[in-house]
BABAMAR-865192 format. One record per residue: residue in three letters; x, y, z of N, C-alpha, C in turn. Coordinates in steps of 0.2 Angstrom, whole numbers, plus 5000, padded with zeros to 4 digits. Each point is the difference from the previous one (the first is absolute). Last residue first. Layout:
BEGIN
alaXYZXYZXYZ;...
***
This chain:
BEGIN
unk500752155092500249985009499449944999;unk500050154980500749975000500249975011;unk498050104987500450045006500649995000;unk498449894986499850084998500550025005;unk500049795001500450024990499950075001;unk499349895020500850004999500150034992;unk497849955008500250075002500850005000;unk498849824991500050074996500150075002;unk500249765009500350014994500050074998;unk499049945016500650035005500450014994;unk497749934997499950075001501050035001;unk499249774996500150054994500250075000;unk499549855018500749984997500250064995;unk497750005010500550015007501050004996;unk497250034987500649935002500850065003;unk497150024999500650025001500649965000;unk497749964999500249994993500850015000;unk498149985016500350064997500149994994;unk499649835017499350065003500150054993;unk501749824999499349975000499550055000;unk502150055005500050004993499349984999;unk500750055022499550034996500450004992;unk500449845014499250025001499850064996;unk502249884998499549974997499350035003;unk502350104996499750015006499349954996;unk502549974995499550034998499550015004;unk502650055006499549934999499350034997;unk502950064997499450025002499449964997;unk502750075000499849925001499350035002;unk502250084984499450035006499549965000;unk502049914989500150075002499750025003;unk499449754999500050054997500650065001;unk500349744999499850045008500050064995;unk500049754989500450075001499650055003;unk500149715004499850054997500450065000;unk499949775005500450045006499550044997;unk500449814988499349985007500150055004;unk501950024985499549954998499849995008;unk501750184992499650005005499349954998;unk502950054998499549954998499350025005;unk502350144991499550015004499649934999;unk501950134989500149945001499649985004;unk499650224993500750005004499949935002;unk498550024983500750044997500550015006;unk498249795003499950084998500750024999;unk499449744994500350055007499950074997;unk499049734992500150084999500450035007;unk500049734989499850055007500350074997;unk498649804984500850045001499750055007;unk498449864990500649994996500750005001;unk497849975018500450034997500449974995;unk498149865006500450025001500250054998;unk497949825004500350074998500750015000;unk499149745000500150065006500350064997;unk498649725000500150084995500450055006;unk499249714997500250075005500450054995;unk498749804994499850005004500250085005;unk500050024974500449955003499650025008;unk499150094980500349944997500449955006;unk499050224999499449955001500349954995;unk501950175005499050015004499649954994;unk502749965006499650024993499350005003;unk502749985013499549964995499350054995;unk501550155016500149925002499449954997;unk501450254991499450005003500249905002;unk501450224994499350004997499749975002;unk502749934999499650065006499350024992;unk502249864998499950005006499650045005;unk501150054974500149965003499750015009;unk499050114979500750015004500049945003;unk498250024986500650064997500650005003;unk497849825002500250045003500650024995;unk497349944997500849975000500650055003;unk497450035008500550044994500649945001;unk497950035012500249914995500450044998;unk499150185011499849915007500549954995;unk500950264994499449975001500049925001;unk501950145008500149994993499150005003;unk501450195016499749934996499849974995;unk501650175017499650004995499849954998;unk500050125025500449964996499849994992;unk498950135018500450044995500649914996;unk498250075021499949964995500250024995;unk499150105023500649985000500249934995;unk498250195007499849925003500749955000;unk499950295005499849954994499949945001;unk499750225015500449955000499849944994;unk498750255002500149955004500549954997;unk499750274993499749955000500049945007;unk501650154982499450015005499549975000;unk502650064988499449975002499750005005;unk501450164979499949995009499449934999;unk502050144982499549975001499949965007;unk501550164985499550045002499349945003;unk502249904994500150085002499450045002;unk500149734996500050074998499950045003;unk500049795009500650014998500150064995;unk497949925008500550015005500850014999;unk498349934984499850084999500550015009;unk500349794991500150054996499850075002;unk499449805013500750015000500450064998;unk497849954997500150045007500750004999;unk499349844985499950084998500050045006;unk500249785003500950024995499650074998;unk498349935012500649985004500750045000;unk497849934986500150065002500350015007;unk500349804986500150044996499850095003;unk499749845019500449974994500150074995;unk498050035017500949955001500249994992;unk498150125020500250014993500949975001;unk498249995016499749974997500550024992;unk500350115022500149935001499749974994;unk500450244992499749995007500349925000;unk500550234986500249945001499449995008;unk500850224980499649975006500049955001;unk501550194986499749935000499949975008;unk500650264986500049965006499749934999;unk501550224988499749934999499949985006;unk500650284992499949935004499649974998;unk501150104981499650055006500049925005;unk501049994979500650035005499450055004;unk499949804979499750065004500550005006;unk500549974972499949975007499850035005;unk499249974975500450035005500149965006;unk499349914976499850015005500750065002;unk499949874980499449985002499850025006;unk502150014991499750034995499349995002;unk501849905012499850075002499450054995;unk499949745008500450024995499750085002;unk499449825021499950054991500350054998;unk500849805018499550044999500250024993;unk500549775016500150044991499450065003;unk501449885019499350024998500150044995;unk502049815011499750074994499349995001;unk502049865016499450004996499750074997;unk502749875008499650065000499250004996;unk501449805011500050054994499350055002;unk501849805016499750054998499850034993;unk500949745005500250095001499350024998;unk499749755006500350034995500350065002;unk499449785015499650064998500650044995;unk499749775017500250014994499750074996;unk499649895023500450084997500150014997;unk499149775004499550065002500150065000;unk500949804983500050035006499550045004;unk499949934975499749965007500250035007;unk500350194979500449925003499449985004;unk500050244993500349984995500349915001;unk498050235006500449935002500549964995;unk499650264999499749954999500249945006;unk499950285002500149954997500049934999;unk499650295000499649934999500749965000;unk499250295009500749954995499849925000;unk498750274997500249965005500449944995;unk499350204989499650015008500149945004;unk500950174979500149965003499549985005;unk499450104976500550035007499949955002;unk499950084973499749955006500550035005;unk499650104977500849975003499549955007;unk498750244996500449944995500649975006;unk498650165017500650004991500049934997;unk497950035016500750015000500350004993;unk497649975004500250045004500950045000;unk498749814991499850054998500250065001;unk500349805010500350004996499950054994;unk498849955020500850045000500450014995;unk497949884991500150065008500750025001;unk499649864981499650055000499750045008;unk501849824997500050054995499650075000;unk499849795014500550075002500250064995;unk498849794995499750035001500350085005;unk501149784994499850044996499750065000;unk500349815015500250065000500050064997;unk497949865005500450014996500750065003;unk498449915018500049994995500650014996;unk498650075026500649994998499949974991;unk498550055021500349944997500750014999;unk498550215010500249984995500449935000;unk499150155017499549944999500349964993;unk500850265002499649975007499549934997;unk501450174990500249934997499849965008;unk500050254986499649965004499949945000;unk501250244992500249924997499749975007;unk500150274992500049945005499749944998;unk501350274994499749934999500049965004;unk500050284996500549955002499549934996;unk499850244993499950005009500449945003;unk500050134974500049945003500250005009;unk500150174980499450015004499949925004;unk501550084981500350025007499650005005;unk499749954977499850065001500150005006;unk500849794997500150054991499950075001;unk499149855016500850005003500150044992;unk497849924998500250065006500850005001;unk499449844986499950104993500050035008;unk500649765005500350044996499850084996;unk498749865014500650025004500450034995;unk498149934991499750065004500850025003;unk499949834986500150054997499950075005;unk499949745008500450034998500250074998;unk497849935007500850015007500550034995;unk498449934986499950065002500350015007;unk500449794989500150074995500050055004;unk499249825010500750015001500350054996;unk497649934999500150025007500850025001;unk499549894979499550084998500250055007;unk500649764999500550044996499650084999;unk498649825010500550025005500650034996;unk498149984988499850035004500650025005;unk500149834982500050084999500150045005;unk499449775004500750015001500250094995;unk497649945003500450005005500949994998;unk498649994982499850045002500350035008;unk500549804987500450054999499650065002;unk499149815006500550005003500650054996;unk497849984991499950015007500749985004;unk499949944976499850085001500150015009;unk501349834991499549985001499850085002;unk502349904990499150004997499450045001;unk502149955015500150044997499550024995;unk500249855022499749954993500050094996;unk502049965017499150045001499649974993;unk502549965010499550005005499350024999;unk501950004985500249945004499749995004;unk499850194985499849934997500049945004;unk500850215010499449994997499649944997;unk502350045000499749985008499250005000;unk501150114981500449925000499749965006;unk499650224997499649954995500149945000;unk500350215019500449954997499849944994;unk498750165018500450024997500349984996;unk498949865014499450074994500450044998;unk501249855013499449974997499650034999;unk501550095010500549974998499349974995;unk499550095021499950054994500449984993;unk499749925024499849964995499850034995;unk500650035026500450004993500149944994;unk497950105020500749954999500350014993;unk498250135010500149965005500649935000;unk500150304996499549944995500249925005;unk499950305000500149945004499749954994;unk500850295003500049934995500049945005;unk499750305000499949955003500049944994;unk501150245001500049974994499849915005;unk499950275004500449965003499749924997;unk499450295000500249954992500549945004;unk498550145015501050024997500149974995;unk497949885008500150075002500950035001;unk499349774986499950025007500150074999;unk499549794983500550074999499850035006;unk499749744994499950055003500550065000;unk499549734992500550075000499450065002;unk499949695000499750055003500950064999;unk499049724996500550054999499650065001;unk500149725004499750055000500350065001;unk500149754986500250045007499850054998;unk500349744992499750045000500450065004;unk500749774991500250074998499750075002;unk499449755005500550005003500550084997;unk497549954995500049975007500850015002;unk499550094978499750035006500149995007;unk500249864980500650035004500050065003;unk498349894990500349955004500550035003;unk497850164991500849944997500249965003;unk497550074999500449995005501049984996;unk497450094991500249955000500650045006;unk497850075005500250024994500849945000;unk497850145013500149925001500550014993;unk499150215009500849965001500049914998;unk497450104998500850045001500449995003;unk498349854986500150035006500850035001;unk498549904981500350075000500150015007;unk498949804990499850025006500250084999;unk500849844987499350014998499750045006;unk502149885004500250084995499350024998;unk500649775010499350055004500350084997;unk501349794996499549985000499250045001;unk502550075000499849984993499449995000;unk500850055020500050054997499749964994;unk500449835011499650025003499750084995;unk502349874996499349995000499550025000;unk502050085010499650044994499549974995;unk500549935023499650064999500050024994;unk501149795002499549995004499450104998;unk502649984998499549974994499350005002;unk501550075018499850064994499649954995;unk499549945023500449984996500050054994;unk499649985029500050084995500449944995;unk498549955021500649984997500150024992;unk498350125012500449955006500649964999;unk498750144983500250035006500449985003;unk498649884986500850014996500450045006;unk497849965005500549934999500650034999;unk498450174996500249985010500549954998;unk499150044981500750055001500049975008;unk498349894991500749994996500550035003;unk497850045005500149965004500949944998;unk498850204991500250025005500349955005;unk499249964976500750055000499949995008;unk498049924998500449944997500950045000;unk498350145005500049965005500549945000;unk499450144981500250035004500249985007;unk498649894982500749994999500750065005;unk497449975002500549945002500650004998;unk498750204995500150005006500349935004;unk499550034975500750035006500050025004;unk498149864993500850004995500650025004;unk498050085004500049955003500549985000;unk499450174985500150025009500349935003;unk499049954978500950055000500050025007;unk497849954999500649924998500750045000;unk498550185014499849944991500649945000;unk498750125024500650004995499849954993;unk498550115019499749934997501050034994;unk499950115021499449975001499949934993;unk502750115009499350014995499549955005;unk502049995008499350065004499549994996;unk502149914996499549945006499450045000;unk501750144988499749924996499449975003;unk501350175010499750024995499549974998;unk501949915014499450045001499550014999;unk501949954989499649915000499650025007;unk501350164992499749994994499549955003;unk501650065016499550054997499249994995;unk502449855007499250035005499350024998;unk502150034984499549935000499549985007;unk501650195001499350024995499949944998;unk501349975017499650065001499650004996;unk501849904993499649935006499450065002;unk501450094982500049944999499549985009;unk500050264996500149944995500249945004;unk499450205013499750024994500249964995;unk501649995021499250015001499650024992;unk502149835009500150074996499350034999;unk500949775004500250075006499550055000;unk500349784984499749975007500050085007;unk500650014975499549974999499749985007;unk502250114999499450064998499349985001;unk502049845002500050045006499250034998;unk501649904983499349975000499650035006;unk502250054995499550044994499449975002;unk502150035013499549965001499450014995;unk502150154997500249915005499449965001;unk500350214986499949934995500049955006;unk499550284999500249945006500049944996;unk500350305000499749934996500449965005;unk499750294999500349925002499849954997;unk500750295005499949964996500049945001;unk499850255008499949955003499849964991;unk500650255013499949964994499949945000;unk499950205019500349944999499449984992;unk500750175022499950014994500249924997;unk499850065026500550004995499649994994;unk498550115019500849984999500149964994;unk497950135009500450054995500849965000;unk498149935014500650055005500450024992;unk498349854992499550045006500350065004;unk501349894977499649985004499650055006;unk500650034974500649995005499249985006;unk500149974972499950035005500450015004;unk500049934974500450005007499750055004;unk498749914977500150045003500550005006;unk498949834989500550034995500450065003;unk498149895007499750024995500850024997;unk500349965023499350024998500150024994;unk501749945021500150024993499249954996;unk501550075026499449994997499950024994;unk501949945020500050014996498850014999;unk501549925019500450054995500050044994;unk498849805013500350065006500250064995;unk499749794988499450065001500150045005;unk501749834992500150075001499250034997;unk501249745009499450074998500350064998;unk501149715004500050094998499550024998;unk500149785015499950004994500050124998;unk500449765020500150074998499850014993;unk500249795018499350054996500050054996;unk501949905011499949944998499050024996;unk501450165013500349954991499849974996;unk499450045026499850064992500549984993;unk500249855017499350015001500050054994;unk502449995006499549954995499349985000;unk501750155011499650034996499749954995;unk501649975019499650045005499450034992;unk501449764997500150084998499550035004;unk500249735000500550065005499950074998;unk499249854983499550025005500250035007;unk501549924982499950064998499150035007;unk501449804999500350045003499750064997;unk499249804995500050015008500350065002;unk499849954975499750025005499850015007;unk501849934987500050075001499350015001;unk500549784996500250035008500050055000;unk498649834989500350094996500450015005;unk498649744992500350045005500450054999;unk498149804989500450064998500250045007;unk498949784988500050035007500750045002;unk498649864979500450065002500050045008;unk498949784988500550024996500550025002;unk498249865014500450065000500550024994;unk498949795011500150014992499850084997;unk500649885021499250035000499950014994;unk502249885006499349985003499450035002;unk502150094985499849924999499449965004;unk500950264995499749975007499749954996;unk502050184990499349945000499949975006;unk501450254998499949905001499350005000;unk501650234998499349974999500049924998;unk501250275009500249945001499549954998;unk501150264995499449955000500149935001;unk501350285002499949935000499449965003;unk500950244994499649964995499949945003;unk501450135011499350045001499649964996;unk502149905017499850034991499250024998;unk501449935021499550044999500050014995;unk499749795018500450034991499950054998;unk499149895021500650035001500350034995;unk498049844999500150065001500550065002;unk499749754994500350064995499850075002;unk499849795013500449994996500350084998;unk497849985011500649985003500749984998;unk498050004985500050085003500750015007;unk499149794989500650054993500150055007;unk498649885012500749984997500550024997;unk497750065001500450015006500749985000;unk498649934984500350084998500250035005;unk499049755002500650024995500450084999;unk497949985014500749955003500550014994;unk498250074991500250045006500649975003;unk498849884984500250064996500550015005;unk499749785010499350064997500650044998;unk500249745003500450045002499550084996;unk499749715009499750054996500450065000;unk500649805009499649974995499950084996;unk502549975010499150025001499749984996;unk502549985000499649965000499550005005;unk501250174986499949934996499549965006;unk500750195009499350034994499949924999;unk502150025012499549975006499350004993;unk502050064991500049945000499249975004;unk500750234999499849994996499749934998;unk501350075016499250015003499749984993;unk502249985002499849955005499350015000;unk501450164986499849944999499749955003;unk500850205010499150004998500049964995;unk502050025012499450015006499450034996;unk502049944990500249975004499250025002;unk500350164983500049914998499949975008;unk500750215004499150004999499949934995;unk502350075008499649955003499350015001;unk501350094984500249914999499549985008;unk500350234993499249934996500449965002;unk499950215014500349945000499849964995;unk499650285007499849944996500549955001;unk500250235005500349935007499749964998;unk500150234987499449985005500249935006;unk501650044983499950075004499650015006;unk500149864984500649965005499850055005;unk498950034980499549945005500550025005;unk501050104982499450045004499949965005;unk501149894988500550035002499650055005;unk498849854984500349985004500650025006;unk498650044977500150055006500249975006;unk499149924977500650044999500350065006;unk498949734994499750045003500550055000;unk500149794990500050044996499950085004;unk500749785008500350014995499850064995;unk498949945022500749985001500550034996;unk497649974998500450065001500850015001;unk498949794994500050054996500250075000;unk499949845015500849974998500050074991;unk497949985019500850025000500650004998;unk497649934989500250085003500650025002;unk499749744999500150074992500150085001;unk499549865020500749984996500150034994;unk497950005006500450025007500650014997;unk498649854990499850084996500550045006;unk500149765006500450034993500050084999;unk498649935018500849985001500550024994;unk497749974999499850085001500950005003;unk499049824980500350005008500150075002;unk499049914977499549975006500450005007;unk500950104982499550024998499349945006;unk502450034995499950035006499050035000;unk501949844986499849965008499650075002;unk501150084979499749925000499649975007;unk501250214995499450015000499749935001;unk502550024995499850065006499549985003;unk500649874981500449985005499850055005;unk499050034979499549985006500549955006;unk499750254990500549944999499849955004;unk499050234990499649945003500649954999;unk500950245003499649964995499749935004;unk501650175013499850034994499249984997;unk501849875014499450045001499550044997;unk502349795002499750084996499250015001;unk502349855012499349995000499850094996;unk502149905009499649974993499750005000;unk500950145017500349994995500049954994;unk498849975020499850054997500450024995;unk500749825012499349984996499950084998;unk501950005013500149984992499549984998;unk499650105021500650044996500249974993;unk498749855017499850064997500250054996;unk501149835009499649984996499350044994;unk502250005020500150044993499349974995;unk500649895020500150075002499750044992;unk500149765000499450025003499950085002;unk502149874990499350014996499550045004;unk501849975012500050064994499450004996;unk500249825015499950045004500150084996;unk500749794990499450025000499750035006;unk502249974997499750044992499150005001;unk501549925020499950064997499850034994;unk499749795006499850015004499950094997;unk501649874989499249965000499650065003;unk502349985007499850054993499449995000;unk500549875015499950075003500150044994;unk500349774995499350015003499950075002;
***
């Protein structure tokens, strides 16, 4: 009888430990997934036993004082209490995740349950956004957008200098991230000059049939684009573009799709001392450079999308070439790498920036490694991770000062690049504290490559989806700085008023008095 007893006092100890151990995550399994799509109890329990097994930082957490076993014990019960409410709102449920997971600092990490009783797809919880609102700089981050009219005046082709005769500047840019923006912003074309017209139009005294015409069908576009405005569908507008191209309105033009998750915004500037300004908003240069990637993201065909994706290879050419023919004739003042507000993106894309910059051969910049087991330390050895840069025959290396600018809003892939230019001999950061999101990751459904780590069920297939790192990244002195960020070299705030009154940017400025004074 007392054996009895105690086998089943065993079972009940270890229930947990061995259910997760046959429980795969990954995939819509419907032993994992089956029960949880009408109990907020189950989906609970999938997250945990999830992270449990795939999450790659659980050593870190320990560090913070995180307990999961006993975040099961004391939010299972609550989860259970969701089930038996009649009603349970978005809110209350993200409160929930939000109490659970906020302690995780993985920078990527997304948490997203179905709400079975609002018929809520997606109620999505970031915990690095609670944490990144803590920054003394995320009001201005969170608005900031690079000018250099303070800096600059160029007229007809011409390079002027401004009112006080300061920094000289060349100025090169293009924008693919909101192509359709121009239609609703942008004074002199789309919502403006359809205003306009259907101005014009009302005024006439006796208009002809053709007037009429267009001036209904002008109201009929205006009352389209607002729609589309508010809930923004690409097919829906190029419709629309198709529908009213008879009109000739300026900027209304097709819209790629992959604009909406490849776009970005790219700006080079040649500064006073030949000091080689570069900001773009995400590393997604990989997809207009790359034909193979290309084809992966852009209807390639289509005149108007090779028009823009030119455009951003036309903006990086001329960084590129300019940095290199000045550093050739010894005339190169320095570089600055503007990764203020920037996401993050392809790693690839380290090619053409730092990777620009430095010798052939790739360099180190930080060490990965996996989950290798259900255990919760089940984690593999170290390997050392490479930034491929450009073959010798294709560049110099530059040896004038590199500065890279960072504020709370730039994470991931411009993270591992701070890392780079901070690990170069001639290279300083400046700026604000980074948002802290350097793990590497597979995409939302990618089957997994490695055992135990990418991601928890499948985004709009299973009730509970949860982002994941692939692998925990450490910086090159073994450093983990996930939800922590990297603390500049010279740590200096933007001064939001009078960037607002001026244009004067307060960062830029500290940038460029360091390359020219070396302080």
């Amino acid at each position: 009888m007392m054996l009895g007893v105690m086998l089943l006092m065993m079972t009940f100890s270890s229930c947990r430990e061995e259910t997760d151990k046959l429980m795969t995550y990954d995939h819509p399994d419907l032993m994992a997934f089956g029960n949880a799509d009408s109990c907020f109890a189950e989906k609970f329990k999938i997250m945990w036993n999830g992270l449990n097994q795939y999450y790659a930082l659980w050593d870190y957490e320990d560090e913070y004082g995180l307990d999961w076993d006993a975040v099961y014990d004391e939010y299972l019960p609550q989860f259970e209490a969701l089930d038996k409410k009649e009603t349970v709102t978005d809110e209350e449920l993200k409160e929930l995740i939000r109490k659970v997971c906020s302690p995780l600092h993985d920078g990527h990490l997304a948490v997203i349950f179905n709400n079975h009783k609002t018929g809520t797809q997606e109620v999505l919880y970031l915990p690095s956004e609670d944490r990144v609102v803590k920054h003394d700089d995320y009001e201005i981050a969170s608005k900031y957008n690079p000018s250099l009219k303070y800096y600059s005046q160029v007229a007809n082709g011409e390079v002027e200098t401004d009112s006080n005769g300061d920094p000289i500047v060349a100025e090169h840019s293009t924008s693919v991230t909101g192509l359709i923006a121009p239609i609703f912003l942008n004074k002199g074309i789309g919502l403006d000059w359809i205003n306009t017209q259907i101005d014009q139009l009302s005024a006439l005294p006796n208009p002809t049939t053709a007037q009429t015409l267009r001036l209904d069908s002008l109201e009929s576009l205006k009352t389209e684009l607002k729609t589309i405005a508010a809930g923004f569908s690409v097919n829906r507008y190029n419709e629309v573009v198709k529908s009213y191209e008879s009109l000739h309105v300026p900027g209304l033009e097709y819209f790629d799709p992959g604009f909406s998750t490849m776009g970005i915004d790219i700006k080079f500037a040649l500064l006073k001392g030949n000091i080689a300004y570069f900001h773009f908003s995400g590393f997604n240069l990989t997809a207009y450079m790359v034909e193979v990637a290309s084809k992966q993201f852009f209807n390639v065909s289509n005149p108007v999308t090779q028009k823009h994706m030119k455009a951003i290879g036309e903006v990086w050419k001329k960084w590129f070439d300019t940095v290199q023919q000045l550093h050739k004739a010894g005339t190169l003042g320095g570089v600055i790498i503007d990764l203020r507000g920037n996401g993050g993106g392809f790693q690839d894309d380290g090619y053409y920036i730092t990777g620009s910059l430095l010798p052939e051969g790739g360099v180190p910049f930080s060490y990965s490694r996996f989950k290798r087991g259900t255990g919760r330390y089940d984690y593999s050895t170290l390997t050392t991770n490479y930034l491929k840069t450009m073959e010798a025959d294709k560049h110099e290396v530059i040896t004038e000062p590199v500065v890279v600018m960072t504020n709370c809003k730039s994470l991931s892939m411009a993270e591992i690049t701070t890392l780079v230019v901070k690990n170069m001999e001639n290279g300083t950061h400046i700026g604000k504290r980074s948002k802290g999101g350097i793990c590497g990751l597979t995409s939302d459904n990618t089957p997994f490559t490695n055992n135990y780590m990418g991601h928890i069920g499948e985004r709009g297939k299973t009730s509970v989806h949860v982002y994941l790192p692939s692998v925990a990244t450490f910086t090159l002195d073994h450093k983990i700085i996930e939800g922590e960020g990297i603390t500049p070299d010279i740590e200096v705030d933007l001064d939001e008023a009078m960037f607002k009154a001026t244009g004067k940017d307060t960062q830029l400025d500290r940038a460029l008095q360091y390359i020219r004074t070396g302080n």
